[in-house]
N, C-alpha and C positions, 0 to 999 in steps of 0.2 A: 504246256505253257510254262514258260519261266518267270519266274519271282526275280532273281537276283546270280549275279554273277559275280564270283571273286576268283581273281588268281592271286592264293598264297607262298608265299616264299616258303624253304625247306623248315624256317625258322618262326614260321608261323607267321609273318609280316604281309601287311593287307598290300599287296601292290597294282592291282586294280580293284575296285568294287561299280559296279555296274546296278540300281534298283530299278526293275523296268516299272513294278506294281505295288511298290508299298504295301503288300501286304503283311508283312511281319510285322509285328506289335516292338519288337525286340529293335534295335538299331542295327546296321547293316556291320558295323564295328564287332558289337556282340554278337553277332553271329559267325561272324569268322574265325571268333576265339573261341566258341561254342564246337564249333566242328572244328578247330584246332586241338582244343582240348579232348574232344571224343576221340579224334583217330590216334593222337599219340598217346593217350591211355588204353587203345589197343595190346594186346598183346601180338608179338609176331611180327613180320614185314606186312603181308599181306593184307594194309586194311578192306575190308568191305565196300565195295560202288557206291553202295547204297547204303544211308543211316536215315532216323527219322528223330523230328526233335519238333514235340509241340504244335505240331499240324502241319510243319512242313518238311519235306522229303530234302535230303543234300545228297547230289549227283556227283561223282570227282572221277579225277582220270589225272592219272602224273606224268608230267613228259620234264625229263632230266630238272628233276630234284622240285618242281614247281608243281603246287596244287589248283588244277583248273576244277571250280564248283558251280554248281549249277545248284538252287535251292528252286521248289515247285510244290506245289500243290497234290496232292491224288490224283489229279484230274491229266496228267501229264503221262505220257510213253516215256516211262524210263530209259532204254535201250533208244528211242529216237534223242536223250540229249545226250546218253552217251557217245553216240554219234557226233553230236551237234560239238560238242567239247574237243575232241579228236577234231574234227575238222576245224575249232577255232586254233588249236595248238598248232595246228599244219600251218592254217594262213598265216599266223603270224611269223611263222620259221620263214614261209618263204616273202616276208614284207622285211621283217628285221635280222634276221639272218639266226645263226645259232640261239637258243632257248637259253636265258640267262637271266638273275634280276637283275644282270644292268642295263642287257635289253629292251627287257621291258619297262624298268625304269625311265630312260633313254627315248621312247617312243609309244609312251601314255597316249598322249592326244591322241597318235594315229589309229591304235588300240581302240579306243573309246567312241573313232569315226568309224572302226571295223563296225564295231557293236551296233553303233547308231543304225546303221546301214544293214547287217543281219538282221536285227531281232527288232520288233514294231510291236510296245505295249505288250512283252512278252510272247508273242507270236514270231517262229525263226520263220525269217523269209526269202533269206538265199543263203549260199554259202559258196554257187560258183565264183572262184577266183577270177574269171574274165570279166561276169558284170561288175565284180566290185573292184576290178581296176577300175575301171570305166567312171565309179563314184567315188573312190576315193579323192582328192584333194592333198592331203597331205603326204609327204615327202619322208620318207624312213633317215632316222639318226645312227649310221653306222660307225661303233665305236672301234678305231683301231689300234692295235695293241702296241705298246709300250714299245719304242724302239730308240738305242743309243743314238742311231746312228741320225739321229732327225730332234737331235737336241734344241738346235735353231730357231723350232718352234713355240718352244717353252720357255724362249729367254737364258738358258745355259752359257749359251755361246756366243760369241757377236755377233752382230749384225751384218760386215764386212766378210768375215768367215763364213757366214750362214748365204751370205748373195754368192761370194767364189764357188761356193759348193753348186748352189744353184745352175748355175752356168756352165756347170763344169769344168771350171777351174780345180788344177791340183796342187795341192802346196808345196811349196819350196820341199826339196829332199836333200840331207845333207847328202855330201860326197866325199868320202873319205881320199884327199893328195898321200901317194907315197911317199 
């Protein structure tokens, strides 16, 4: 059974927090700087799955540079949420595309309808990708990268220049007379 979800930045930055059960006395904030601060006072790469702090167990799994947590009870199959996590980092790979904070920054909501929709008062209750097409609603924000050549968009260049292009218009070329 799950307490609370947080996916941390490399930087320790809370960029989802999910509380299915209020059970932590502590605030969902304090918590995440809590087991921020425990894994990078770690020694070594390699922190441990598993910590415990105050009654409640933190579950984590890293996928390219981001901490997915899972905080629970005793009462909970560790090894089923490390499952459970792996499989939340998957689906969101394949709804928002590469694993990123700006990503996920980027496509919160839909994140948060993932969540709505897996886990009920703490209890996971799907994680097949077809049904939760099926319930999702929302629409993934996919950020594309930086390009010159699509200045048009950002107000760079004008308006007229930016419709020719459009159209595929080419510009005037000079031609050198001998």
């Amino acid at each position: 059974m799950l307490s609370q979800i947080f996916i941390l930045s490399s930087k320790g930055d809370r960029l989802v927090h999910k509380d299915f059960r209020g059970e932590s006395e502590e605030g969902g904030t304090d918590l995440a700087d809590t087991f921020y601060r425990k894994i990078t006072a770690l020694p070594g790469d390699q922190a441990p799955v598993f910590m415990a702090h105050e009654g409640l167990h933190f579950v984590h799994v890293r996928h390219a540079s981001l901490y997915f947590v899972a905080t629970t009870t005793a009462q909970a199959s560790p090894f089923a949420l490390v499952e459970f996590l792996n499989r939340l980092a998957a689906l969101i790979r394949d709804y928002c595309g590469p694993l990123s904070e700006k990503s996920i920054s980027l496509n919160f909501a839909l994140i948060y309808e993932l969540l709505e929709e897996m886990v009920d008062y703490g209890y996971i209750q799907t994680t097949a990708p077809d049904v939760l097409r099926n319930l999702i609603q929302s629409e993934p924000v996919v950020s594309k990268p930086f390009s010159l050549l699509d200045l048009g968009s950002i107000g760079l260049v004008s308006t007229a220049l930016g419709q020719a292009a459009a159209l595929g218009a080419r510009p005037a070329q000079w031609v050198r007379v001998p």
